[in-house]
C-alpha positions as CSV (number, residue, x, y, z in Angstrom):
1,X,3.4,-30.8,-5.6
2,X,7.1,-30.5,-6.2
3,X,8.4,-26.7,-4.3
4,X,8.6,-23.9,-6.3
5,X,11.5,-23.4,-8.3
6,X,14.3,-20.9,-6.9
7,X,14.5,-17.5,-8.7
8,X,16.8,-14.6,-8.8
9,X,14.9,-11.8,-5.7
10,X,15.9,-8.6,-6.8
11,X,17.3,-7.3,-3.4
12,X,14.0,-6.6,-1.1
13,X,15.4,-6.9,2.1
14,X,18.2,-5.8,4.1
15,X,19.0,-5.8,8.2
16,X,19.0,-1.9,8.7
17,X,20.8,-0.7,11.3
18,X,19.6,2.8,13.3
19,X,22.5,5.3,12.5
20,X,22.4,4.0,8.9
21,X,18.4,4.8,8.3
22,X,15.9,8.1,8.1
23,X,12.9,7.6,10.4
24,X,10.3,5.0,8.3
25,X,8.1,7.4,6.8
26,X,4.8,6.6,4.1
27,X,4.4,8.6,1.0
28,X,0.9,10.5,0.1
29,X,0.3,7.5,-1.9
30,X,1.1,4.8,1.1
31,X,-0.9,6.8,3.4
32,X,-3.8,6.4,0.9
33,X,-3.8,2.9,0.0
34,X,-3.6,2.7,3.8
35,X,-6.9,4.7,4.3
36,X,-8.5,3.0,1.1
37,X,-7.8,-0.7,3.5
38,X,-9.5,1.2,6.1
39,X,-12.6,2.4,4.3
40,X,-12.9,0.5,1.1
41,X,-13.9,-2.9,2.0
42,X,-13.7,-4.3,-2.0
43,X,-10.1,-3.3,-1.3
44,X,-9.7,-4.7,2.1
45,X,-11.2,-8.4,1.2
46,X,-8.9,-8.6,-1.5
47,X,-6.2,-8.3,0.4
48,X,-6.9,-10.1,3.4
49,X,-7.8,-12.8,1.0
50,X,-4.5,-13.0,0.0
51,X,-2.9,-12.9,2.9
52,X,-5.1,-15.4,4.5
53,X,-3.8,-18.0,1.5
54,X,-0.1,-17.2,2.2
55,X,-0.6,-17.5,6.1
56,X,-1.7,-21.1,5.4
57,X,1.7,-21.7,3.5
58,X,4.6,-23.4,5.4
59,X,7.9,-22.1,5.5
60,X,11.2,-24.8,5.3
61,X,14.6,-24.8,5.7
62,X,16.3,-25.8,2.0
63,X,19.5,-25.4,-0.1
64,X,20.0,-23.7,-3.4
65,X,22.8,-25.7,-5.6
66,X,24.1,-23.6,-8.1
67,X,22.5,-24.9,-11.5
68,X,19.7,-26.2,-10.0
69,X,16.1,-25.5,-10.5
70,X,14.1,-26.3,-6.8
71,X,16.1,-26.0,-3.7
72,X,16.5,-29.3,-1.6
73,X,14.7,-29.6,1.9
74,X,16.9,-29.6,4.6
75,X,15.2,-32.0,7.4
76,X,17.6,-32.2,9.8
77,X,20.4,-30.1,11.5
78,X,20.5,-26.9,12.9
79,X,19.5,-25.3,9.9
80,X,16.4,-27.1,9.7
81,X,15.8,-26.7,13.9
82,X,16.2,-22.7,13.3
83,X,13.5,-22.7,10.7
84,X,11.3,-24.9,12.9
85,X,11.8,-22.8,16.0
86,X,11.4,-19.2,14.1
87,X,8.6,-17.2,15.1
88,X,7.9,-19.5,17.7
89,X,6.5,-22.7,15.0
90,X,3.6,-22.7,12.7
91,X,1.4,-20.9,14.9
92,X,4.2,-17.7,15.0
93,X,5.1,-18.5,11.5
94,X,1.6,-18.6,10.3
95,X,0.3,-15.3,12.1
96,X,3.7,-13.6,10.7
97,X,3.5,-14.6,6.8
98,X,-0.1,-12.9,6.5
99,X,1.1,-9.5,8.5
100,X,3.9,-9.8,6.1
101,X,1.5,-10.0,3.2
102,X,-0.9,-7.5,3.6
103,X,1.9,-4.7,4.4
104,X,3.8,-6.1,1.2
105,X,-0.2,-5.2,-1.0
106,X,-0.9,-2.4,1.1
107,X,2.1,0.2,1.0
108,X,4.2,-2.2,-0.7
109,X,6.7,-2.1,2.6
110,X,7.4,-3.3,6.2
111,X,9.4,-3.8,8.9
112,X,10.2,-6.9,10.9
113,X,11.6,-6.9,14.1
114,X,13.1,-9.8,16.3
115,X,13.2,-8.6,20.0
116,X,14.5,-10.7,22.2
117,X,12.3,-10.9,25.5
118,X,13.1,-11.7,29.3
119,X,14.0,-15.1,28.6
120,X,16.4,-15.3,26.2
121,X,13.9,-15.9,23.3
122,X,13.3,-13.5,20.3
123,X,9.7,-12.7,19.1
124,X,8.8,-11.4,15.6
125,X,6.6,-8.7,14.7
126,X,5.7,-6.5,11.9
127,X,5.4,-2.9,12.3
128,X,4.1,0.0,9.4
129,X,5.7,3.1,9.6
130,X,3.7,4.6,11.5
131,X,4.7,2.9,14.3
132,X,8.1,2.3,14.1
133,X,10.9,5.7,14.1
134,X,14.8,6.0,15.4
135,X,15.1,8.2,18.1
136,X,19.0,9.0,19.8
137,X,20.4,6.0,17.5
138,X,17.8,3.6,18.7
139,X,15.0,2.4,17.5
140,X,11.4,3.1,19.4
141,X,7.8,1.5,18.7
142,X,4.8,3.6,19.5
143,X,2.2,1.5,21.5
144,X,-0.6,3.9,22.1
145,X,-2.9,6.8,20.7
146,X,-1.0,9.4,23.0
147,X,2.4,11.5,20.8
148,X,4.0,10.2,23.7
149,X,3.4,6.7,24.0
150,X,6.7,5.3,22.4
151,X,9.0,2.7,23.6
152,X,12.9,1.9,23.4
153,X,13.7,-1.2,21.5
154,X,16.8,-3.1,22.7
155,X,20.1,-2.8,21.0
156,X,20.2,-5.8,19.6
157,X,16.7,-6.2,18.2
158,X,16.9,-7.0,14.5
159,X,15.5,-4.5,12.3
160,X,14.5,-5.8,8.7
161,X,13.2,-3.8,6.1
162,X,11.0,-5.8,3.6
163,X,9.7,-4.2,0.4
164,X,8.8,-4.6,-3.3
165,X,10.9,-2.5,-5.4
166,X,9.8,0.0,-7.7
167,X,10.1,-0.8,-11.1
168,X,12.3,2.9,-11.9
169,X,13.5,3.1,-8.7
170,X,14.3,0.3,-6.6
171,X,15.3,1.4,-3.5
172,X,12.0,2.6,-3.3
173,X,8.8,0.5,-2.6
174,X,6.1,0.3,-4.7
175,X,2.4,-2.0,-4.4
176,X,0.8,-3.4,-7.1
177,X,-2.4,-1.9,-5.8
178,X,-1.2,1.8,-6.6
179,X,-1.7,0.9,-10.2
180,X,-5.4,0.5,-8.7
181,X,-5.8,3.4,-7.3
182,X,-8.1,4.7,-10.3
183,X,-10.4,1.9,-10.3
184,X,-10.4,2.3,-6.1
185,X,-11.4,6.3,-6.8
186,X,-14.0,5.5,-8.6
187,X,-15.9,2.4,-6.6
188,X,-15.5,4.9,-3.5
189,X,-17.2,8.1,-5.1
190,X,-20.0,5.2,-6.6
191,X,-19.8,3.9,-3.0
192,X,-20.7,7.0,-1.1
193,X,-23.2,8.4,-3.4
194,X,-25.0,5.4,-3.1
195,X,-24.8,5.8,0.9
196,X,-26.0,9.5,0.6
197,X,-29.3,8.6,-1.0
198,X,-29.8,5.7,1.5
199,X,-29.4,8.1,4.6
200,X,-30.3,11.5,3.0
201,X,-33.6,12.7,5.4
202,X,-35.1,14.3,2.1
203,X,-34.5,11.9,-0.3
204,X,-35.5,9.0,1.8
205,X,-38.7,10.9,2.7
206,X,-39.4,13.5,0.8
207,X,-42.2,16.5,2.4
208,X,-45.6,17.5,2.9
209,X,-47.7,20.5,1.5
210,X,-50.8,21.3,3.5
211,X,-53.0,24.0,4.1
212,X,-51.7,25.8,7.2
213,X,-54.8,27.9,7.8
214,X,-56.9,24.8,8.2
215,X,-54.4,22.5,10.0
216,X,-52.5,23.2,12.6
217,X,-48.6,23.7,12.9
218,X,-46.8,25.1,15.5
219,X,-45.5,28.7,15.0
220,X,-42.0,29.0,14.3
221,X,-39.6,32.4,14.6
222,X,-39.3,34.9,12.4
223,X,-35.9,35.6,10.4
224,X,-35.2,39.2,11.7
225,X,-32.9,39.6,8.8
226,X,-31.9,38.3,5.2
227,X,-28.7,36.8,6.6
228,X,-31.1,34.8,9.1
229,X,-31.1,31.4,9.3
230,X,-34.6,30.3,7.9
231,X,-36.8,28.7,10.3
232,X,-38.2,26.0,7.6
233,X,-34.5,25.3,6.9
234,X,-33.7,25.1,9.9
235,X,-36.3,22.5,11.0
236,X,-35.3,20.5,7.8
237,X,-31.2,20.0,9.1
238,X,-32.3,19.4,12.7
239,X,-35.0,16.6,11.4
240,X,-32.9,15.3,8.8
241,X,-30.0,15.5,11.6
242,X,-31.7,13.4,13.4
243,X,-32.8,10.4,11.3
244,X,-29.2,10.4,10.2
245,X,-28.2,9.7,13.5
246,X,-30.9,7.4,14.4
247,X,-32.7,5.4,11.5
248,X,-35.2,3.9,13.6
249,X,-36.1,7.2,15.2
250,X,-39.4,8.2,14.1
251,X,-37.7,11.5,12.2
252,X,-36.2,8.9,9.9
253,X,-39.7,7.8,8.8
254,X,-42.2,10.7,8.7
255,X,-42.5,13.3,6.4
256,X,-41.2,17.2,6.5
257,X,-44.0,19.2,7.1
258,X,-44.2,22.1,5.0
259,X,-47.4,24.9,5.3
260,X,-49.6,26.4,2.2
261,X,-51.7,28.7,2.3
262,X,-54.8,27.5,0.2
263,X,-57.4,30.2,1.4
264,X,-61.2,29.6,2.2
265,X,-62.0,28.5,-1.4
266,X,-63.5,24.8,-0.8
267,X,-61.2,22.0,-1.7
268,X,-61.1,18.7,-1.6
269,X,-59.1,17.1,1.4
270,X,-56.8,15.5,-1.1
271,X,-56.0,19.5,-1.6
272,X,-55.2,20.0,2.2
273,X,-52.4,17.4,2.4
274,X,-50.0,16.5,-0.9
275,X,-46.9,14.3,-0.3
276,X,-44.3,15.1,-3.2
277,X,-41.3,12.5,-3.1
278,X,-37.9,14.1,-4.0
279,X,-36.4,10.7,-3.5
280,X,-33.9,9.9,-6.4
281,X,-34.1,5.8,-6.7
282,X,-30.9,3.9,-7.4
283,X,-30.8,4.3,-11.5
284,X,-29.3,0.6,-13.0
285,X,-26.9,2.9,-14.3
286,X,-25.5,3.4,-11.1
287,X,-25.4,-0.2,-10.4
288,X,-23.8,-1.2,-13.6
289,X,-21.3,1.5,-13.1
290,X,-20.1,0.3,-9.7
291,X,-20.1,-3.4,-11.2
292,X,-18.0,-2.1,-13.7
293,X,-15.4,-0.2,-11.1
294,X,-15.2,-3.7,-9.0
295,X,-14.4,-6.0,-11.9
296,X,-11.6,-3.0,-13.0
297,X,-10.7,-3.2,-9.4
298,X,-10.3,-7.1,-9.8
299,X,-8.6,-7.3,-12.7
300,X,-6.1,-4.9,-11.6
301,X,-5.4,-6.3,-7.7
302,X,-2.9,-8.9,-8.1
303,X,-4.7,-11.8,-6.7
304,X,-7.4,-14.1,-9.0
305,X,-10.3,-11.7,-10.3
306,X,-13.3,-14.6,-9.0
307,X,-12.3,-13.3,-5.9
308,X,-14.1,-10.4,-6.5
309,X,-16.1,-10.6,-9.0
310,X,-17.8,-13.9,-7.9
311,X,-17.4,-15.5,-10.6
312,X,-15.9,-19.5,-11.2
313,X,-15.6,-21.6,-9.1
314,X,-14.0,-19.4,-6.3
315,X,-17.0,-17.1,-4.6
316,X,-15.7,-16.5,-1.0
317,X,-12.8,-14.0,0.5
318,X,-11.5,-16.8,2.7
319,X,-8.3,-18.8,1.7
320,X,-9.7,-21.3,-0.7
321,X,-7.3,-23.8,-2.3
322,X,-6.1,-21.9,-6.1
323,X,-4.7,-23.9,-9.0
324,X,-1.0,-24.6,-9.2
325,X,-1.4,-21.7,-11.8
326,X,-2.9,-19.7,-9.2
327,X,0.1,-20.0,-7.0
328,X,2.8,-19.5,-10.2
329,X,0.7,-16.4,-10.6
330,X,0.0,-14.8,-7.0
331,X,1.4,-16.4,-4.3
332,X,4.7,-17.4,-5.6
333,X,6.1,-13.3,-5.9
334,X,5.2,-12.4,-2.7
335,X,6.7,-15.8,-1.3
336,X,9.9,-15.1,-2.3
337,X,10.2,-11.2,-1.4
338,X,9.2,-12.9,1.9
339,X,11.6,-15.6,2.3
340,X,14.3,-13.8,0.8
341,X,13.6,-11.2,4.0
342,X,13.2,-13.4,6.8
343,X,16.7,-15.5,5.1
344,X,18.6,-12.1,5.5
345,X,17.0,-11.2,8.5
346,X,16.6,-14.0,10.6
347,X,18.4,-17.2,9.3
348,X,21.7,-15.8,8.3
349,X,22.4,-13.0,11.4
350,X,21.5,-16.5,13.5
351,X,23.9,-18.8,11.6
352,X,26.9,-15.8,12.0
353,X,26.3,-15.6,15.5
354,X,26.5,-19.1,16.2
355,X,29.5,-19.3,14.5
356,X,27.4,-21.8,11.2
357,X,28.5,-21.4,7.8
358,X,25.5,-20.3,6.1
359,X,25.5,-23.4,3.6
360,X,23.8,-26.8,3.8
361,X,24.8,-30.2,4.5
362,X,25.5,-30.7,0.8
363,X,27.5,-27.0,0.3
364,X,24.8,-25.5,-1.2
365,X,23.4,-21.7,-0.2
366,X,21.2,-22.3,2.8
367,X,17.7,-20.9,2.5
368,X,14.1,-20.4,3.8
369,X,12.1,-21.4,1.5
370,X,8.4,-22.9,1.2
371,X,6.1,-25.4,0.6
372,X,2.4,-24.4,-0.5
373,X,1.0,-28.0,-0.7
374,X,-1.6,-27.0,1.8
375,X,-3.5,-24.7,-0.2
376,X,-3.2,-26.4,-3.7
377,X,-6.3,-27.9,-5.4
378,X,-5.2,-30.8,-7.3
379,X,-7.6,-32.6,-10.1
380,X,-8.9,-36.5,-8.7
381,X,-6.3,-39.0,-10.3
382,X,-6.6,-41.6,-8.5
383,X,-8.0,-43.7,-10.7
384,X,-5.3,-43.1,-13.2
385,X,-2.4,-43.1,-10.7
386,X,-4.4,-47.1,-9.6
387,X,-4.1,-48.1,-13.0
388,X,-0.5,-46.8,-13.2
389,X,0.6,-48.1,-10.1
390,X,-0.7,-51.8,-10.6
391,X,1.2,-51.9,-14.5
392,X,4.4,-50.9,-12.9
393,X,4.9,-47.6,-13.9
394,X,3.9,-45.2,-10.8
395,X,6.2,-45.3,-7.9
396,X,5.2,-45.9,-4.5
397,X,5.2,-42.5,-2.8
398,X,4.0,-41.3,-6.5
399,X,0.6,-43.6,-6.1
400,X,0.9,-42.0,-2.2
401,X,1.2,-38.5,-3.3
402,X,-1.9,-38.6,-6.3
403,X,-4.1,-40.3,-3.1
404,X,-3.7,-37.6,-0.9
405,X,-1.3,-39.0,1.3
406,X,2.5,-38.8,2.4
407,X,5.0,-41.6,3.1
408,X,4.6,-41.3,6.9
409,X,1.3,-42.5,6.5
410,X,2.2,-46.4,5.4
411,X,1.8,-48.7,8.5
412,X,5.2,-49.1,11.5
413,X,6.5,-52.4,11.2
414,X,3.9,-53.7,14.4
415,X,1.4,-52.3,12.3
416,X,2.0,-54.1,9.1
417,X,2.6,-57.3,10.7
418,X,-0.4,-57.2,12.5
419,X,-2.2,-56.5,8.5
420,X,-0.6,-59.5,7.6
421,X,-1.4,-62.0,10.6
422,X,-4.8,-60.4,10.2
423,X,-4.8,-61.4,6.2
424,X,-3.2,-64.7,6.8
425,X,-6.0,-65.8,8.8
426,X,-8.9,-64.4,6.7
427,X,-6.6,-66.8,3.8
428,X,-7.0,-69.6,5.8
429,X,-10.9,-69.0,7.0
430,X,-11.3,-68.7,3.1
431,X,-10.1,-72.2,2.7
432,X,-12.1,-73.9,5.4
433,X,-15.5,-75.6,4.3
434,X,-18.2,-73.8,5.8
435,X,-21.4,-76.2,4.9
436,X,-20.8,-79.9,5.0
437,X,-21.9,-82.0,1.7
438,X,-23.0,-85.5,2.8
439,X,-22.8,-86.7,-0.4
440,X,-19.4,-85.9,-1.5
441,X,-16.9,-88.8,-1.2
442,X,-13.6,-88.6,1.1
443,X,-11.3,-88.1,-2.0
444,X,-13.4,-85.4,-3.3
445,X,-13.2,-83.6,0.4
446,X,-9.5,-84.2,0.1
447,X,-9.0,-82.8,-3.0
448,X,-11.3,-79.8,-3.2
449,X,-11.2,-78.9,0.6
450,X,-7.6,-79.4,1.9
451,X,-7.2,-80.1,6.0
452,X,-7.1,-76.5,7.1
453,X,-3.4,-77.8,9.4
454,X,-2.2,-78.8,5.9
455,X,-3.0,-75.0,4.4
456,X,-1.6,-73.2,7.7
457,X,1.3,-75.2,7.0
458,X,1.6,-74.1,3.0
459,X,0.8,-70.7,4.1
460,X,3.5,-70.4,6.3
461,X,5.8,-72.0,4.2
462,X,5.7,-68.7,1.8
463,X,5.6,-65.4,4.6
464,X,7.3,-63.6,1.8
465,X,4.7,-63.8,-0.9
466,X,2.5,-62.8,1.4
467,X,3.9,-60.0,3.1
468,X,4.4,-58.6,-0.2
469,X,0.9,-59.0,-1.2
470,X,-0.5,-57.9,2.1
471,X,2.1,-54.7,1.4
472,X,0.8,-54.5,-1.7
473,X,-3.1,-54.6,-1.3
474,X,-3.3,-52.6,2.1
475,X,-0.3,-50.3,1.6
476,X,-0.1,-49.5,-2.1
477,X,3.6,-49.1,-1.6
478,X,6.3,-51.9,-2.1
479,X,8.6,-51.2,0.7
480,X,10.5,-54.3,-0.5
């Protein structure tokens, strides 16, 4: 597919220096989306889904011309080495894009630091708030549980703030998933309710009446006053205690046992024992209603409802391939907030401190940009782009390109002409008579069966024409 187009970012990033910034610090509304990632795990696939999809997308170094739709890829120079060599290569790069992702659908806001280590090279990392403050006019990452378990960043480490602007207000951040914090309320309330009545000791169990004076139960203390614990209830929270914390234990099975004094009146045994469930079976309601909160939930996440829902074509929270439309949609925003921040954080402070002008080889604005070919489903045209190709109207690395393949897949030149020796001689097997017909005359031999020396010899007298068809048939490409 061709690279997406180059839009105005609204400023999202910017290299913040210590003395210029307040600590990082999460809003009551960060801090729950946060704990909704934790907990809510319709909320968590969502976005891990998403962020697995943009890990798999490759970054590139490119150049904007001014009036121009798509940047150009820059292959070669030190532009294009910097962008190779960030975050240590597509591994780095890969590993960086998704923590990028989910802190971008999460609070809406990050920060990127590059550090550079022992030898001279600088790692990348993404810290949250919570783990990142300025202490003394430097900056200092926590790396443990303890309040004191902070460390000193270097002077020089590059601090990047990252974030998607609020709509009102944008110097503040905002995440699409705070306009789903509604739909999140409700699937958790719906969520643990339904997780109460699974683990609940009385509704899973419910109790038993029997006659105490004719079976036996062990005596249990008195209440000496009204404020008195009561020894039934008592036995009920340490049993139901207990098959909460165990499920297989055997007080998550049996019944409560409760006494009744029936008298000596003759009863039927039925009358000695009597089970009543107080269990409270999932209603459909319930079930509809929680269906109801995860398609809400879908609809308002920003990444394809299926995802959620199950529906189409798309049923799994791993990084399936998504329609061109798909990546317009939800990958392409988040792409450029991205590569605008690691273009002002990483590629431009580099270029200045090499002493680079922070252009391309043809003057236009240097970039990161990127390609999402990898995770783009494409409809089968093959048999079209065929058909197109042999009438004359598809281009070579067009017919390449609808195949599944690139340009550096056609054959070296030792590999095409080992194709064409290899065709030549199937052309001049195909010309040698393989059954003898005794009763064919000398002339006839002659005319229908040439001497195979005499074809070798025609063969060789056209290498072009058959270079070009051996291109042709094998290749698909006229490298003419």
């Amino acid at each position: 597919m061709r690279l997406p187009a180059f839009n105005s970012v609204t400023a999202s990033a910017a290299v913040i220096p210590p003395r210029r910034m307040h600590d990082p610090e999460y809003t009551s509304e960060q801090d729950q989306l946060w704990d909704y990632y934790q907990r809510l795990e319709e909320f968590s696939a969502a976005v891990n889904w998403k962020a697995n999809a943009i890990s798999r997308v490759r970054l590139i170094a490119a150049e904007f011309m001014p009036g121009g739709d798509e940047p150009i890829p820059i292959t070669e120079g030190p532009i294009a080495d910097l962008v190779a060599e960030f975050a240590g290569g597509i591994g780095g790069q890969s590993q960086i894009l998704g923590e990028t992702a989910i802190h971008l659908n999460v609070p809406g806001e990050g920060w990127l630091c590059g550090v550079e280590d022992i030898f001279g090279e600088r790692t990348w990392k993404v810290y949250s708030a919570d783990e990142l403050r300025i202490r003394n006019g430097e900056y200092q990452i926590r790396t443990g549980e303890s309040s004191r378990a902070w460390e000193s960043l270097p002077v020089d480490t590059l601090v990047v703030r990252f974030w998607r602007p609020h709509p009102r207000w944008g110097w503040r951040a905002t995440s699409r998933a705070a306009y789903a914090l509604g739909a999140m309320k409700e699937l958790d309330l719906i969520n643990r309710r339904i997780i109460a009545e699974t683990i609940s000791r009385m509704a899973a169990n419910g109790v038993i009446l029997y006659d105490r004076g004719k079976l036996s139960f062990p005596d249990l203390p008195t209440p000496v006053s009204a404020e008195s614990v009561d020894p039934f209830a008592q036995l009920l929270v340490d049993v139901g205690s207990k098959g909460v914390a165990d499920p297989t234990s055997a007080q998550a099975t049996i019944k409560i046992p409760i006494g009744a004094d029936l008298g000596d009146s003759d009863v039927k045994i039925s009358d000695l024992i009597h089970v009543i469930d107080l269990s409270n079976p999932f209603s459909e309601r319930m079930l509809d209603q929680r269906n109801g909160a995860v398609t809400r939930l879908a609809t308002a996440l920003d990444i394809p409802a299926e995802q959620l829902t199950g529906l189409g074509d798309m049923t799994h929270w791993g990084a399936a391939q998504i329609e061109e439309s798909g990546i317009k949609v939800h990958i392409t925003p988040d792409m450029e907030m991205i590569c605008h921040a690691f273009t002002e954080g990483f590629l431009y402070p580099t270029l200045e401190a090499e002493g680079r002008a922070l252009t391309g080889p043809r003057g236009g604005k240097a970039v990161i940009w990127y390609d999402p070919s990898e995770i783009v489903m494409r409809p089968d045209r093959s048999k079209e782009a065929i058909e197109a190709y042999d009438r004359g109207e598809l281009s070579g690395p067009a017919f390449l390109r609808e195949l599944g393949f690139s340009e550096t897949d056609q054959p070296d030149e030792e590999e095409l002409a080992r194709i064409i020796e290899l065709k030549r001689q199937l052309t001049v097997t195909n010309q040698v008579p393989t059954t003898p017909d005794d009763n064919r005359n000398d002339t006839a031999v002659d005319t229908a069966n040439p001497d195979p020396t005499e074809a070798q010899t025609d063969i060789e007298d056209m290498p072009v024409d058959i270079t070009e068809r051996a291109r042709r048939l094998l290749t698909g490409v006229d490298r003419g």
